[in-house]
N, C-alpha and C positions, 0 to 999 in steps of 0.2 A: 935239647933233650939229652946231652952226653953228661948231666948232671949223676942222671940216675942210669941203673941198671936195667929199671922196667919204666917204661915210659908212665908220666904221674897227668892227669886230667884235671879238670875244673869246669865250673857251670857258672862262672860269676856273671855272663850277659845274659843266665836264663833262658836258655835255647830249650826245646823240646826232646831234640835230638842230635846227640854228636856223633859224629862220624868218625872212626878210628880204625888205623890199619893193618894192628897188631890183636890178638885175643889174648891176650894179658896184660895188664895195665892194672894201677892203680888209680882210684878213683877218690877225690879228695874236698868233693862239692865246692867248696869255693878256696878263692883263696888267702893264706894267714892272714891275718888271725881269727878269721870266721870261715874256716876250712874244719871237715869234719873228721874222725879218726879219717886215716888214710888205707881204703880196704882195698885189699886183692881181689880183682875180678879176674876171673878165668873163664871163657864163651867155650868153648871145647869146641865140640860140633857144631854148638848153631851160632848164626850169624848176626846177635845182637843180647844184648845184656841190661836189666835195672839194675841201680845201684839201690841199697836196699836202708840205704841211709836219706837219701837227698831225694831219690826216684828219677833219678837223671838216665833218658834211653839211649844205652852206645848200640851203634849200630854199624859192623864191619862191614871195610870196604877195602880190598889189600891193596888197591890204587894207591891208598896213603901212606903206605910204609910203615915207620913209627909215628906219623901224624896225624892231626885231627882238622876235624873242620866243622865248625869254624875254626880256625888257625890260631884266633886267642883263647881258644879253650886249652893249649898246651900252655905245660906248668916248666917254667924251668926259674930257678933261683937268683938269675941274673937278671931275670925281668922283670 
């Protein structure tokens, strides 16, 4: 995740719901090159977000830190 600045997401095994442990992220439906713009999500106050591209449901958990889970739904550029 030390690629980026704001931790970046993906939905490429199609899960229903990822779990992430940050309320800012970007959100990038799959990944290149059939990843879609890469949008700012912001949860503020509540404790879960759609993406309003892909309709992928994050759902905060601060358990995870800057991570997600499933574990391969994080996006980093070496991987």
């Amino acid at each position: 995740m030390a690629d980026h600045a704001i931790p970046h997401f993906h939905n490429d095994p199609g899960v229903p719901v990822i779990k992430v442990g940050v309320k800012e992220f970007m959100c990038m439906g799959a990944t290149p090159p059939q990843d879609h713009p890469h949008i700012f999500i912001d949860m503020g106050s509540e404790g879960e977000a759609i993406c309003s591209y892909c309709s992928t449901r994050f759902v905060y958990d601060p358990a995870l830190g800057a991570h997600a889970e499933p574990a391969v739904c994080e996006w980093s550029q070496t991987a």
